[in-house]
SEZAKOL-54664 format. One record per residue: x, y, z of N, C-alpha, C in turn; residue in one letter; residue number from 1. Coordinates in nm, 3 decimals. Each point is the difference from the previous one (the first is absolute). Layout:
<pts>
<n_x X, n_y Y, n_z Z, ca_x X, ca_y Y, ca_z Z, c_x X, c_y Y, c_z Z, r A, k NUM> $
...
</pts>
This chain:
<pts>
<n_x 2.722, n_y 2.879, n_z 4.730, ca_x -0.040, ca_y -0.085, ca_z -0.111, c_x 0.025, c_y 0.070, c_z -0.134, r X, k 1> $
<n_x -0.022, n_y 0.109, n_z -0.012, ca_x 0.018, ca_y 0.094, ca_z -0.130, c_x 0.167, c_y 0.042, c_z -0.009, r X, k 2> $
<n_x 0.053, n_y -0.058, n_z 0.079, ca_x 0.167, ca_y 0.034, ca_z -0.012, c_x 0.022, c_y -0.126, c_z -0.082, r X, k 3> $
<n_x -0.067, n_y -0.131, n_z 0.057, ca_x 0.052, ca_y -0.098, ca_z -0.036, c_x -0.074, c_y -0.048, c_z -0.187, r X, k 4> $
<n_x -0.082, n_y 0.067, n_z -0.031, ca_x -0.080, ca_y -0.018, ca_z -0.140, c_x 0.096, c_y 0.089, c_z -0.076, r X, k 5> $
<n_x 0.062, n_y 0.158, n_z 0.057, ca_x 0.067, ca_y 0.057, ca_z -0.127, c_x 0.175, c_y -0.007, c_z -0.013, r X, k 6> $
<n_x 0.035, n_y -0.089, n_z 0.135, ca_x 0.106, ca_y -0.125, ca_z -0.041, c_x 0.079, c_y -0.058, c_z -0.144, r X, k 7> $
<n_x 0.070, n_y 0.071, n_z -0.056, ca_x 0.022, ca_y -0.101, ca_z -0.157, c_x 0.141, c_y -0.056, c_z 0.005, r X, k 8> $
<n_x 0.080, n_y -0.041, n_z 0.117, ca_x 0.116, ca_y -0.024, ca_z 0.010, c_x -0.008, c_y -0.129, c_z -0.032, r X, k 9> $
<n_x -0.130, n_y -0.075, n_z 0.031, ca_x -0.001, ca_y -0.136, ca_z -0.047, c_x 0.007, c_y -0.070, c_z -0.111, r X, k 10> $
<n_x -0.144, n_y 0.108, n_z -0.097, ca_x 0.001, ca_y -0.005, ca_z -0.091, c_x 0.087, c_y 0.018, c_z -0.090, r X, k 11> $
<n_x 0.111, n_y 0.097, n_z -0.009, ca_x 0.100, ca_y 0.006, ca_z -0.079, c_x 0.108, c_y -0.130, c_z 0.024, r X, k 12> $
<n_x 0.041, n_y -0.013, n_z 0.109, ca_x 0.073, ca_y -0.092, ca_z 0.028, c_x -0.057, c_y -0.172, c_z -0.068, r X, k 13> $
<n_x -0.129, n_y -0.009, n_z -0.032, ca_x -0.052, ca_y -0.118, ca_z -0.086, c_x 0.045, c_y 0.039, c_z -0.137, r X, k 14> $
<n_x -0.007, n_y 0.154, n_z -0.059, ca_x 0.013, ca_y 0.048, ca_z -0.119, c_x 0.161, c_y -0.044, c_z -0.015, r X, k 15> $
<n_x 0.051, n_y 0.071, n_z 0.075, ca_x 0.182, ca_y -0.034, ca_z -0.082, c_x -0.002, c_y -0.157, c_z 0.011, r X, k 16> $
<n_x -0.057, n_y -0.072, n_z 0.075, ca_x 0.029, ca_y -0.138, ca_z -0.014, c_x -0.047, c_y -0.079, c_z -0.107, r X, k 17> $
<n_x -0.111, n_y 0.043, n_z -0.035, ca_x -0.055, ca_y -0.049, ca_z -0.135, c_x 0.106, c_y 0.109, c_z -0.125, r X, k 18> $
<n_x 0.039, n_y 0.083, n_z 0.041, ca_x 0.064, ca_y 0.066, ca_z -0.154, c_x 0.119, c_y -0.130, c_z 0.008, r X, k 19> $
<n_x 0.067, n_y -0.011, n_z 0.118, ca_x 0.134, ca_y -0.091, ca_z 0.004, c_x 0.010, c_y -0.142, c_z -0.053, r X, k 20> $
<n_x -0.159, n_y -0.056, n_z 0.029, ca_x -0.006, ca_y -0.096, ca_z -0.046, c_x -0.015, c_y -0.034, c_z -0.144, r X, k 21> $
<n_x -0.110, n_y 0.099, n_z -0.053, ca_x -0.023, ca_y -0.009, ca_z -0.086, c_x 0.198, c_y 0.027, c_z -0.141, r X, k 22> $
<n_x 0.071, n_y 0.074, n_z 0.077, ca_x 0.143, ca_y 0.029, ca_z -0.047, c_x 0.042, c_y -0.101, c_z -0.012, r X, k 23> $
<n_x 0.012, n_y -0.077, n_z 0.110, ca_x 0.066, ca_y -0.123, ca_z 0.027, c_x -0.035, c_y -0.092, c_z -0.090, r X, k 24> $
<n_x -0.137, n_y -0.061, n_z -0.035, ca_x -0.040, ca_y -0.045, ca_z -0.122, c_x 0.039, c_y 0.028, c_z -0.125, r X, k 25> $
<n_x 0.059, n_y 0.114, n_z -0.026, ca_x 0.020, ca_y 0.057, ca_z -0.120, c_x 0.188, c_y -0.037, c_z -0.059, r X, k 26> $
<n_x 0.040, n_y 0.021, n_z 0.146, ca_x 0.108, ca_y -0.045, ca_z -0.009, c_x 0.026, c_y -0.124, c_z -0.005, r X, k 27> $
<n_x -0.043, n_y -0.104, n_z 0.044, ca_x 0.016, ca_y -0.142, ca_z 0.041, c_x -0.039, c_y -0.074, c_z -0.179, r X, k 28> $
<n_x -0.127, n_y 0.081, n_z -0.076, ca_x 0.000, ca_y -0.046, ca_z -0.126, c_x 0.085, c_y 0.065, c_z -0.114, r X, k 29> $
<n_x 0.078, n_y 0.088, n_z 0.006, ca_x 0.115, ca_y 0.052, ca_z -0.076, c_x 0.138, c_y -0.054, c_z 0.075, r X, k 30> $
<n_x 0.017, n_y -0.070, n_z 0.099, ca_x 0.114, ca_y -0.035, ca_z 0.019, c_x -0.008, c_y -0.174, c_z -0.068, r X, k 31> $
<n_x -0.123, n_y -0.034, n_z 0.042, ca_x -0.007, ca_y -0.147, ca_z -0.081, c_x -0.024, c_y 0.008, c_z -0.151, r X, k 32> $
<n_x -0.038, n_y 0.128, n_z -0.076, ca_x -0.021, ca_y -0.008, ca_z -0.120, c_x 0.123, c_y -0.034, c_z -0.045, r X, k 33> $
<n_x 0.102, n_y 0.145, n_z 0.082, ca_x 0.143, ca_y 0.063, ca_z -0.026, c_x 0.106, c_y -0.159, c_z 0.030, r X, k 34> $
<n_x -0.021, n_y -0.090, n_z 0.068, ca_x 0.048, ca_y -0.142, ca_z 0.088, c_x -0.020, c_y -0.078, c_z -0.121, r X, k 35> $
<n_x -0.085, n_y -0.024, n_z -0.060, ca_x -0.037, ca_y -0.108, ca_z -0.132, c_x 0.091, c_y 0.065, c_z -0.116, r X, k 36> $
<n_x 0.017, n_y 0.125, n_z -0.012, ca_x 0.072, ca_y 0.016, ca_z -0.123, c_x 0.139, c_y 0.022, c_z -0.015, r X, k 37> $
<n_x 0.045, n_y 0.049, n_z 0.152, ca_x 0.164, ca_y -0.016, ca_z 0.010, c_x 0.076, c_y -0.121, c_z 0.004, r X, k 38> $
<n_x -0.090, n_y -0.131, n_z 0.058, ca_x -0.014, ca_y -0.104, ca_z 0.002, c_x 0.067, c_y -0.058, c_z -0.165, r X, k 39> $
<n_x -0.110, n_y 0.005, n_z -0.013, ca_x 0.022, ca_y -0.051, ca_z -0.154, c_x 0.117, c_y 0.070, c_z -0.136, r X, k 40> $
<n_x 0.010, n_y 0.143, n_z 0.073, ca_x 0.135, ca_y 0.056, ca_z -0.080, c_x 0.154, c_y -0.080, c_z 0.073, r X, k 41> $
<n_x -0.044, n_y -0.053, n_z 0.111, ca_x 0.140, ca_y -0.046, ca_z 0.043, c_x 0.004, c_y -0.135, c_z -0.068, r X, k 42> $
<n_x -0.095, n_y -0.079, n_z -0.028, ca_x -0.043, ca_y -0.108, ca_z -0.015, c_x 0.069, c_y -0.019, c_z -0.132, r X, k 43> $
<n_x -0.016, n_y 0.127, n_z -0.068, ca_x 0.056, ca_y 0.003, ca_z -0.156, c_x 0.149, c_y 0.023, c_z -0.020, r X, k 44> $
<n_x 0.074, n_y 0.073, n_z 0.112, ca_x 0.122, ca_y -0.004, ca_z 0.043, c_x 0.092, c_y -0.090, c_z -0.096, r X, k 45> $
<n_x -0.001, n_y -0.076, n_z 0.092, ca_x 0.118, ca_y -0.122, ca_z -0.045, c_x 0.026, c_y -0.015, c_z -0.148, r X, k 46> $
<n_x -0.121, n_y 0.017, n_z -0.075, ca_x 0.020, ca_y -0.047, ca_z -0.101, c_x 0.044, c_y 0.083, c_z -0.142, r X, k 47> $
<n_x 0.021, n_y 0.142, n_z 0.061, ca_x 0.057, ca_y 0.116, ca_z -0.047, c_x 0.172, c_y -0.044, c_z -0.025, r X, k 48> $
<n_x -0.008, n_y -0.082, n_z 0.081, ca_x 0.211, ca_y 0.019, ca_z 0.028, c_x -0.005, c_y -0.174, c_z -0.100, r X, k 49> $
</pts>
């Protein structure tokens, strides 16, 4: 029982998953920030020429 309480393979393995997720979030709102504004520079395109 005391093998299984000082055990932390689990615990870490929840840890990198929450760091990943929490990454993943980070990325997903700088690619849509980064998505709205390249957007709109192409948008302006055409009307350069």
């Amino acid at each position: 029982m005391s093998a299984l309480l000082r055990d932390a393979q689990g615990a870490t393995a929840i840890e990198y998953a929450m760091v990943a997720g929490g990454i993943s979030v980070v990325i997903l709102a700088v690619v849509n920030l980064l998505g709205t504004n390249v957007k709109s520079l192409f948008d302006q395109l055409p009307g350069l020429f």
